[in-house]
C-alpha positions as a Markdown table, in Angstrom:
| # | Residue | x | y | z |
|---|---|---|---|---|
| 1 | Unk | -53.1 | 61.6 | -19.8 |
| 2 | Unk | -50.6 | 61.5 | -17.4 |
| 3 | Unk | -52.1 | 61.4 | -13.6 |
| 4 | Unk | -50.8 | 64.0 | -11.5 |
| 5 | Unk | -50.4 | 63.7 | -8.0 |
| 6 | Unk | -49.2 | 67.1 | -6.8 |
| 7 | Unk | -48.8 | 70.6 | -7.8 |
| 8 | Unk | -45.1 | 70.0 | -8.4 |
| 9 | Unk | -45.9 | 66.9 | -11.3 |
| 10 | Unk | -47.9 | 69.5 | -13.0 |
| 11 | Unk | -44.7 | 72.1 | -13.1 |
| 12 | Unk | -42.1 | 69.7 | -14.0 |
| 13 | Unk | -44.4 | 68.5 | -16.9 |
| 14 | Unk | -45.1 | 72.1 | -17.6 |
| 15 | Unk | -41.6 | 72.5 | -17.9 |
| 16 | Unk | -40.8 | 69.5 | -20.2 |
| 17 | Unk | -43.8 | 70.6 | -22.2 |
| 18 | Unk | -41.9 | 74.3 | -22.7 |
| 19 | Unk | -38.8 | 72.9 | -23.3 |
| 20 | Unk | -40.1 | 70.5 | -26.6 |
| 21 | Unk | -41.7 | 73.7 | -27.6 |
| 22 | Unk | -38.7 | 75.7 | -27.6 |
| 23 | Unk | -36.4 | 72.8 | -29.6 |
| 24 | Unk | -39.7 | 72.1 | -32.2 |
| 25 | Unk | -39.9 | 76.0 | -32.8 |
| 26 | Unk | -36.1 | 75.9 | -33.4 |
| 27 | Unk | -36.1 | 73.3 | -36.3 |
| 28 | Unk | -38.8 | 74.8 | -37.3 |
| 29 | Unk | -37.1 | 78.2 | -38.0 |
| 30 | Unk | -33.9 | 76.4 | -39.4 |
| 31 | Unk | -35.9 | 74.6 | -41.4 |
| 32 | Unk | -38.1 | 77.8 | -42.7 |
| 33 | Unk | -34.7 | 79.8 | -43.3 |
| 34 | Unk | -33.0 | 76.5 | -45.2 |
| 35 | Unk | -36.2 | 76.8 | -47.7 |
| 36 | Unk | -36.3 | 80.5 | -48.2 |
| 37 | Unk | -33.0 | 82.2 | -47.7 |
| 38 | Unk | -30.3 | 81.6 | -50.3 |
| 39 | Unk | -27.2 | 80.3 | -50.0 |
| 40 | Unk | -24.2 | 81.4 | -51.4 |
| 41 | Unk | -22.7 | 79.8 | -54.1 |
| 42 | Unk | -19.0 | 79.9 | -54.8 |
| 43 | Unk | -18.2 | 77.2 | -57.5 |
| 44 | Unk | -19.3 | 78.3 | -60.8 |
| 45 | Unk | -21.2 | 74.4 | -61.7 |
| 46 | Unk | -23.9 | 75.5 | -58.7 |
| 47 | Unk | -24.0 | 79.0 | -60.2 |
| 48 | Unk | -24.7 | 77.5 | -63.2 |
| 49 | Unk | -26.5 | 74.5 | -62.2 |
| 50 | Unk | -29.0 | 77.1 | -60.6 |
| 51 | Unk | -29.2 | 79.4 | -63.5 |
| 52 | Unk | -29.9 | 76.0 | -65.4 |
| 53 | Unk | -32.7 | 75.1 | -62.9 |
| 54 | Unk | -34.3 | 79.1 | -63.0 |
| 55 | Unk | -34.6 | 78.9 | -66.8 |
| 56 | Unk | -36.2 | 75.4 | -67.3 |
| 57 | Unk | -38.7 | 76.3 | -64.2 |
| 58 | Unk | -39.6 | 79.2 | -66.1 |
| 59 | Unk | -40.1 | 78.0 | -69.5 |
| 60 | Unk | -42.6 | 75.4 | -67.5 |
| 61 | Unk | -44.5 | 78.2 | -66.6 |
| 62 | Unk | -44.6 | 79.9 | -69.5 |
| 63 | Unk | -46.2 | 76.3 | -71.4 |
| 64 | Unk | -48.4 | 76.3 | -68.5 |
| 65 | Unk | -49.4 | 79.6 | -68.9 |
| 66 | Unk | -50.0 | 79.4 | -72.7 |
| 67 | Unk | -52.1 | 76.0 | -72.3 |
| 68 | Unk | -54.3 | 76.9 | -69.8 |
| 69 | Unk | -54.8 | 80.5 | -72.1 |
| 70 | Unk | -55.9 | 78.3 | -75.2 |
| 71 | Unk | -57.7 | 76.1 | -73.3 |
| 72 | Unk | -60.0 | 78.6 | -71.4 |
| 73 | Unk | -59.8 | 82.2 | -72.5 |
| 74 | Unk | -58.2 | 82.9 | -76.1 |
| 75 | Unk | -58.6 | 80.1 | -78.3 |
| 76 | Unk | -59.9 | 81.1 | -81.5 |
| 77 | Unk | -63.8 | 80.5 | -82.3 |
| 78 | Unk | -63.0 | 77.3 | -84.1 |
| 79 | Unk | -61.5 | 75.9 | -80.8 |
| 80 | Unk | -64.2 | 76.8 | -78.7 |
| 81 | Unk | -66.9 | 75.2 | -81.6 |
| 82 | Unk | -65.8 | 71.9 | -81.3 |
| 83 | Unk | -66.1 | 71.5 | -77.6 |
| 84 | Unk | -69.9 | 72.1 | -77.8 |
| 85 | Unk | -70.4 | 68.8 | -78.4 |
| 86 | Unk | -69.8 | 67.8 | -75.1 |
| 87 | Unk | -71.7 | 65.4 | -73.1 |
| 88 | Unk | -72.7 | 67.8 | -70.4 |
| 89 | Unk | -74.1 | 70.0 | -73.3 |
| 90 | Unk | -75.7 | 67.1 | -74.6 |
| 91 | Unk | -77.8 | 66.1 | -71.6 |
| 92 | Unk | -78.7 | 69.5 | -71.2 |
| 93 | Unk | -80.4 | 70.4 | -74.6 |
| 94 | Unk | -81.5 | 66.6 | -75.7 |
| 95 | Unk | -85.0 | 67.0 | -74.7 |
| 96 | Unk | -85.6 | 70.7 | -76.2 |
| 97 | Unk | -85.2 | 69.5 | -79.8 |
């Protein structure tokens, strides 16, 4: 903390303060509108490049999508069988035998 010895100190740091606010806020919004704006592409290797990038992000999701289905919610009854011989399950129904 800066000591201030008069009013005017307090105004010019006030000012300085404003003024990083204002350039911060800026590269913040060029930064926001560089990540979610497109931008246009002319040459047909971006275009396709992009199209490229679209298609293998969604086919990721997709895998994803189908793993964590058989994993937790429509696995067949076999599936879900074998994984009550976990440990947890274990512990938990050891001394009721």
């Amino acid at each position: 903390m800066l000591p201030f010895k008069s009013l005017d100190d307090i105004r010019l740091r006030k000012e300085y303060l404003r003024r990083e606010l204002r350039k911060d806020n800026q590269s913040m919004k060029s930064q926001w509108n560089g990540l979610f704006h497109k931008q246009e592409n002319t040459l047909p290797s971006q275009r396709f490049s992009n199209l490229m990038t679209t298609g293998v992000s969604v086919f990721d999701g997709l895998l994803l999508a189908w793993k964590l289905y058989n994993r937790f919610g429509g696995g067949s009854k076999n599936k879900r069988s074998k994984n009550k011989g976990n440990l947890l399950t274990a512990l938990l129904f050891r001394n009721r035998k």
